[in-house]
N, C-alpha and C positions, 0 to 999 in steps of 0.2 A: 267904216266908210265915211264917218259923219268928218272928220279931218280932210277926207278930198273931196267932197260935196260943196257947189255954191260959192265955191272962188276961182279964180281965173290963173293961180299960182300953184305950182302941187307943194304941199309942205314937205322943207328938207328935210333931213336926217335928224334937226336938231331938236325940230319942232316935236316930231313923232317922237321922238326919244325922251322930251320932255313930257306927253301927254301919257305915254304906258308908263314911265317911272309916277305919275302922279296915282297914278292908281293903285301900283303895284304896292308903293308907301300907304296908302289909304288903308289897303285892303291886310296891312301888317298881318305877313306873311300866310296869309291864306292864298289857294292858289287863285290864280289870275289866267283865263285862257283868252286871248288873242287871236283872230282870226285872222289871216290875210287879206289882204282888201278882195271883198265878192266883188269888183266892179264891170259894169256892163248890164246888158238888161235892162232892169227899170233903173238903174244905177250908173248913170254915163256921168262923164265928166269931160270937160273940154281940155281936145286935143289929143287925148287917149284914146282906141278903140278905131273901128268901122262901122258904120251903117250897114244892118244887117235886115236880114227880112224880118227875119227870126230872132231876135236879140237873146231869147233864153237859149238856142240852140246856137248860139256862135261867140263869138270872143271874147268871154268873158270869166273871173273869176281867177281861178290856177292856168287857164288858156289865156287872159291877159298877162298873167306876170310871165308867163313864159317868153311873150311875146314882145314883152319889156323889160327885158330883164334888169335893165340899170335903174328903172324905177320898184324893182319889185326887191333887188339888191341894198336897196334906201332903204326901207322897210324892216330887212330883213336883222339888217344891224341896225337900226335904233330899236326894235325889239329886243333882239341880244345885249345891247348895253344895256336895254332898263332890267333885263334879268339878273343882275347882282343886286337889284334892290329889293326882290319878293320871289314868290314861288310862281313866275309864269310858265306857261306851256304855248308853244307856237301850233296853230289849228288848218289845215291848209283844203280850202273850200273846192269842191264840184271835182274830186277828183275821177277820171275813168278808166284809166289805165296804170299800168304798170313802168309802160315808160315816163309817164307823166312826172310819176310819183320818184323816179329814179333823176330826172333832171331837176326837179322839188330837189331832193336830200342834195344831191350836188350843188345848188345853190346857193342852199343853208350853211351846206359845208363851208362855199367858198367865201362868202361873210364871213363866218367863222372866222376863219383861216385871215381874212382881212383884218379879223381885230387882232386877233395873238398877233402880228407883223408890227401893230402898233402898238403893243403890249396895253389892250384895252380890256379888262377884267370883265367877265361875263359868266353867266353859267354852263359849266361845259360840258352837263348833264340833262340840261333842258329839254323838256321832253316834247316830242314831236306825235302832232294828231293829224289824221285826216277825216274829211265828212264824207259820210257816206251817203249822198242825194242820187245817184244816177243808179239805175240798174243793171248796168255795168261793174261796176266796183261791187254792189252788194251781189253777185253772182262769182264775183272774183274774191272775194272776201279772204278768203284762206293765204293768200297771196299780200293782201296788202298787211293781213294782221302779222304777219312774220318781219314786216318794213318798219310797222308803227309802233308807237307806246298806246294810245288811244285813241277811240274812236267815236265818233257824233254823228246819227243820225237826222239829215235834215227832210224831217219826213215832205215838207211844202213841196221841195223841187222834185221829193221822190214820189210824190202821188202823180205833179205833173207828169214828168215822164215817163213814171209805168203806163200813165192810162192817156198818153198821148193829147195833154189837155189845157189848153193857156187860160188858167183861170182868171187872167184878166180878161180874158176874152167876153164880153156878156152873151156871146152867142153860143158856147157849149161849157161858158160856170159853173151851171145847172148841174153838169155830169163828173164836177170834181168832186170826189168819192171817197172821203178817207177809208170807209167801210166796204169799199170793194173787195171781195175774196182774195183777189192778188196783191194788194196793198198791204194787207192783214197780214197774207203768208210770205212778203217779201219782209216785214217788220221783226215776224215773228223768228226768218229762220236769219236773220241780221244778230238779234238780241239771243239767240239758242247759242250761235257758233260763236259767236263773243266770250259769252260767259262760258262757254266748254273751253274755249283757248284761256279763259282767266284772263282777258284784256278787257279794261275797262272801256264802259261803253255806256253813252248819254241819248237823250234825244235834247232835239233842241227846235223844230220845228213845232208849230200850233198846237198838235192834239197832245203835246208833253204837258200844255198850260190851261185843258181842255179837261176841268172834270170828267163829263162824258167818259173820258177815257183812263181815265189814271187807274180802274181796276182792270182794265182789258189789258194795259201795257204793264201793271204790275205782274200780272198773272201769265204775260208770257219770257218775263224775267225782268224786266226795266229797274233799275237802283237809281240811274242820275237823269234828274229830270230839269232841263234849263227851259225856262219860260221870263215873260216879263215880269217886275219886281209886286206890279196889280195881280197874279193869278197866284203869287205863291201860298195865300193862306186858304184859301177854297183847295187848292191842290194836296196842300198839308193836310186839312181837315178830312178831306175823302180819305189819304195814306192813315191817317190814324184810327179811320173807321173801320179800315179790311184788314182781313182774316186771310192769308193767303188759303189756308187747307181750302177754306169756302172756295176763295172763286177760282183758284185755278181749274177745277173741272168745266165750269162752263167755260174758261177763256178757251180752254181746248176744243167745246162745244162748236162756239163761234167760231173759231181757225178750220175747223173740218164742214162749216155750212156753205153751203154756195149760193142757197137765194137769198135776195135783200134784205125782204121783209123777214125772216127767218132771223138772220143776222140783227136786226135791228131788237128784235121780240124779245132776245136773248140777252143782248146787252140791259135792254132797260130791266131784265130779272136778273142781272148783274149790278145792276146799280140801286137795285132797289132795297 
């Protein structure tokens, strides 16, 4: 999003095209994942969007580009052109439905289908993710993994809205809970039915880059873990310290506790 942040112009096609090809080259030929603009929320930009009450629950994200679609169509092919220069993958934010995810593919398609017309070389295997933040999608799960190549858990949005909680709210922050029983077991059965389908599957929200947790979420399958480029060596360090035999019993422990303090007791003799 940092591209349409803080200017009064949206960047064209050219522009974008020229910022994922600079990485995509950087990153010689590792893969590259690409988001679709998250915007809305704490994330507005002028001339985009509506004033909402609610900004995390209204237009914003896969619901903005839907709802613009010649600017989310921009996007979509200069992503697609910088894909002959590296191994990107397109990642497609806050999805919660099925239809959603079906006018998503068709409009990927129809970018697509726009460059072949101008015979503009792209990759024509590029692989296509969705995030899974809402509790919708992770309850639908089975549904979207037969749509997708991969998948991202972004646990922030998805604690928000399992546990009904604007944690920028200072008035109920207090009660944003990664450790809440239903956060645990909406994580857990996200990361089980993943790995039982054999689709890959990341976190990418805080507690991926959150010591604290890296045995809890190894131990209930986690392999891809994206955080900022500050958490990766404390995160390394803990992965090279476990033992899955060891902690997978207690992550099972914790996933079947329901009080806090319980939950809490466990983890810290999980991490100990």
């Amino acid at each position: 999003e940092f591209l349409f942040l803080n200017r009064d112009i949206l960047p064209d096609e050219d522009e974008q095209f020229e910022a994922y090809r600079t990485v995509a080259r950087r990153m010689r030929d590792m893969p590259v994942t690409i988001r679709t603009f998250d915007l809305g929320a704490d994330k507005s930009i002028d001339g985009v969007g509506r004033v909402a009450v609610n900004p995390a629950l209204g237009l914003r994200a896969i619901r903005l580009c839907l709802a613009e679609p010649q600017m989310f169509h921009t996007q979509l092919r200069a992503i697609l052109r910088a894909s002959r220069y590296g191994q990107i993958r397109i990642l497609v934010p806050m999805l919660s439905s099925v239809s959603e995810l079906d006018q998503t593919l068709h409009l990927i398609e129809r970018a697509r289908q726009s460059l072949r017309d101008e015979k503009i070389a792209f990759d024509e295997k590029i692989q296509i993710g969705g995030m899974i933040e809402i509790p919708a999608a992770a309850l639908s799960l089975d549904i979207f993994m037969r749509k997708l190549d991969f998948l991202s858990v972004g646990t922030n949005d998805l604690i928000q809205y399992t546990l009904a909680i604007d944690r920028a709210d200072d008035a109920v922050a207090h009660l944003y809970d990664p450790l809440h029983p239903a956060v645990l077991r909406l994580v857990a059965h996200i990361l089980r039915s993943a790995n039982r389908a054999r689709k890959p599957v990341a976190i990418c929200g805080e507690m991926a880059g959150d010591m604290l947790f890296t045995r809890l979420l190894l131990g209930f399958g986690l392999r891809q873990f994206s955080m900022h480029p500050a958490q990766l060596l404390t995160v390394k360090q803990q992965v090279l310290r476990s033992r899955l035999p060891d902690i997978t019993p207690l992550t099972q422990k914790i996933l079947k506790a329901e009080d806090p303090e319980k939950i809490r007791a466990l983890l810290a003799k999980l991490n100990a």
